[in-house]
C-alpha positions in Angstrom: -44.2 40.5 -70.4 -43.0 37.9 -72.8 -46.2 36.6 -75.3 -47.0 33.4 -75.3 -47.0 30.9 -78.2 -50.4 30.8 -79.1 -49.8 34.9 -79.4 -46.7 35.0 -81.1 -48.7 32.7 -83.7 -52.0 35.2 -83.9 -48.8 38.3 -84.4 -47.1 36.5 -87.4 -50.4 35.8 -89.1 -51.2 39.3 -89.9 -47.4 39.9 -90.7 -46.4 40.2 -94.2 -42.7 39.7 -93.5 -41.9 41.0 -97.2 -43.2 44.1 -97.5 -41.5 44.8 -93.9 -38.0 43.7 -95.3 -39.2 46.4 -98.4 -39.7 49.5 -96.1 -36.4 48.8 -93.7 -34.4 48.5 -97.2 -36.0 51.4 -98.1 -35.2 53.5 -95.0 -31.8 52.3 -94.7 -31.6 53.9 -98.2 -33.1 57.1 -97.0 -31.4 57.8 -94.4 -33.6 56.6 -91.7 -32.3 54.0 -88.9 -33.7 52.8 -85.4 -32.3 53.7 -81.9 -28.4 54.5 -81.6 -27.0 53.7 -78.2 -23.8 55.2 -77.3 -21.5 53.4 -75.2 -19.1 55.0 -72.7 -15.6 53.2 -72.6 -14.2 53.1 -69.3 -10.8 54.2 -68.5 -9.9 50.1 -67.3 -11.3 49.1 -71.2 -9.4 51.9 -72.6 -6.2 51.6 -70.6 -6.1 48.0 -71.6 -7.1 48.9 -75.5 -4.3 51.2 -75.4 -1.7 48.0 -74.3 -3.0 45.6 -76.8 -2.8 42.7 -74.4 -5.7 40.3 -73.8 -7.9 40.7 -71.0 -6.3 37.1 -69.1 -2.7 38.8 -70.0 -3.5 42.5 -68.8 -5.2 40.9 -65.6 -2.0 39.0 -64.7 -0.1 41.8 -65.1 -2.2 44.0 -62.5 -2.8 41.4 -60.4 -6.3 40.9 -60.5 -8.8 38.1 -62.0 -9.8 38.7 -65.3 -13.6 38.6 -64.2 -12.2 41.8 -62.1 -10.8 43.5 -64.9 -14.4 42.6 -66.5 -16.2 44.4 -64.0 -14.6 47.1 -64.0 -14.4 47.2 -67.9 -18.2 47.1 -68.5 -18.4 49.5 -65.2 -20.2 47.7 -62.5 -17.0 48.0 -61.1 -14.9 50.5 -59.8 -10.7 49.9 -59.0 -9.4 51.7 -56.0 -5.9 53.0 -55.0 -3.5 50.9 -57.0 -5.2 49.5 -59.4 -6.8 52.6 -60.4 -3.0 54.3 -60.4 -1.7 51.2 -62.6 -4.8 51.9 -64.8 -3.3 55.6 -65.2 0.3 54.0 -66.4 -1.1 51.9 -68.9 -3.3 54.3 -70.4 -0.2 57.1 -70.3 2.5 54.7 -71.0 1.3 51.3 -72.7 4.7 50.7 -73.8 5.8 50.0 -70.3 2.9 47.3 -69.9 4.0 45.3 -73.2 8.1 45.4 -71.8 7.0 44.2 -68.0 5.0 41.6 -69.9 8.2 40.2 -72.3 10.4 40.8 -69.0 8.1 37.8 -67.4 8.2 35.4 -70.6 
């Protein structure tokens, strides 16, 4: 639960924002960071990382929105069938994906 204003104001006033900054520089030197998060890249993000195009331009090309391709990019979404086979080309053979695309211009 978020704290409210008059909170956040009690917090700061026993901060000494300074001597803070002093110990992160110091474990930053030492060796010492916070959390690391991983993040898994999906086979649409990599497929289309492979191609080089822009998510608008790669969308066109497999016939989906770019708010698709997003989904399934950040992985709340999943492409079936096609998709998921065209996905497979353009990670194997991105070369294929740039010619189709200057075939169309």
């Amino acid at each position: 639960m978020p704290l409210t204003e008059k909170e956040l104001m009690q917090r700061d006033a026993k901060r000494n924002i300074g001597d803070e900054l002093l110990q992160s520089i110091r474990d930053v030197k030492a060796g010492r960071f916070g959390a690391v998060h991983q993040v898994e890249v999906t086979a649409a993000a990599e497929a289309r990382s492979k191609t080089g195009l822009s998510q608008p331009k790669f969308a066109e090309l497999l016939g989906v929105s770019v708010r698709t391709l997003q989904e399934w990019e950040q992985g709340r979404r999943a492409p079936s069938g096609a998709a998921r086979s065209l996905l497979h080309i353009a990670a194997s053979r991105p070369d294929v994906f740039r010619e189709v695309l200057q075939g169309q211009q």
